[in-house]
N, C-alpha and C positions, 0 to 999 in steps of 0.2 A: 511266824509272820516276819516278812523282812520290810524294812524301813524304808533301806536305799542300796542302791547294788553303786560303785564307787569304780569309774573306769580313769584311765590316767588317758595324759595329754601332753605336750611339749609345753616345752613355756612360749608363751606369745601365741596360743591357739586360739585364746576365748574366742574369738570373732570368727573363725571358722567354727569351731562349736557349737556359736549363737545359729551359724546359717544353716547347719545341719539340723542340731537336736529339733529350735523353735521354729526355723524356717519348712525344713524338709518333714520333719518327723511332726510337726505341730505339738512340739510340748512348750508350756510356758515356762521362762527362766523366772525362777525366786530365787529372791536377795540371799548372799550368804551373809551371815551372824560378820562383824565387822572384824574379830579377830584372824577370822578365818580366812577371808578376802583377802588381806593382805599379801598372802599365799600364792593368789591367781588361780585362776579353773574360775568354773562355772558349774550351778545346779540348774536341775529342770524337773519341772513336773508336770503332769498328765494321764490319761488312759489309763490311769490309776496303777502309773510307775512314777518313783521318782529316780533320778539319774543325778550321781555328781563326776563331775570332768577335776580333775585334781593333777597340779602340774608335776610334771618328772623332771627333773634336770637332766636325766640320762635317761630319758623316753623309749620304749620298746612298744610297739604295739600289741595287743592282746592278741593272738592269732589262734590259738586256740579256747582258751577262756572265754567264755562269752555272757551277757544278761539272753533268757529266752524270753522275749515278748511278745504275752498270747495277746493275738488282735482277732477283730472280725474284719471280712469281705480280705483275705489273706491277698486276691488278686488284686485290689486297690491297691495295697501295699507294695506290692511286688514293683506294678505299675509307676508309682510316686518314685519307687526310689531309682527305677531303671531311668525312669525320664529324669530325673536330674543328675544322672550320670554316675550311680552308684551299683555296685555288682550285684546280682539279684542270680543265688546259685540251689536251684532247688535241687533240695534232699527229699524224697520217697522213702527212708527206713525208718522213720520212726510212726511203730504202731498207733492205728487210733489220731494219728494230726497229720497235717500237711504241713510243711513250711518249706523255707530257703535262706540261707544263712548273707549276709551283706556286710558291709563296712561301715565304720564312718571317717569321714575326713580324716584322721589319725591314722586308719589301719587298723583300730580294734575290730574285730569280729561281733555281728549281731546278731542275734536270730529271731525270724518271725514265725510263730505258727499259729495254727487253729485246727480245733477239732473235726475231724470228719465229721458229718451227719447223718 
């Protein structure tokens, strides 16, 4: 079982973060432990992931490395994030799910899938 997948971010992101992960994605942000704050990034949870945004001083974005996040109604998703102006690049190779890989505000790589029926 995994706890938390940990993707990096620039410094001075949180706020694009916030409009992404809780605006676009509908996860709610929880507080980080205060030591850890101090830091900068942001956590979120939801859909029964939770995501932490953790600052880079010398930031690269994930481009291949990714979280896979299985959703349902995979075209709602697609939909959410093309209308808010985020890439929506569907992949057909993976047996057995549908998905399409996307961004976030950073450039890390995301992926959504769901089971065929």
């Amino acid at each position: 079982m995994i706890h938390h997948v940990q993707l990096a971010c620039p410094p001075g992101s949180e706020q694009a973060s916030r409009d992404f992960y809780a605006g676009v994605l509908g996860l709610a942000e929880i507080p980080k432990p205060p030591l850890l704050a101090a830091r900068g990034g942001c956590w979120f949870r939801g859909h029964g992931i939770e995501l932490h945004l953790g600052v880079e001083a010398d930031f690269r974005p994930a481009r291949k490395a990714h979280p896979a996040l299985l959703v349902h109604d995979l075209d709602r998703w697609a939909r959410l994030l093309g209308e808010a102006g985020y890439p929506v690049e569907v992949a057909d190779d993976f047996p057995g799910m549908r998905r399409f890989h996307s961004a976030d505000p950073h450039g890390n790589r995301l992926e959504f899938l769901e089971p065929l029926t």
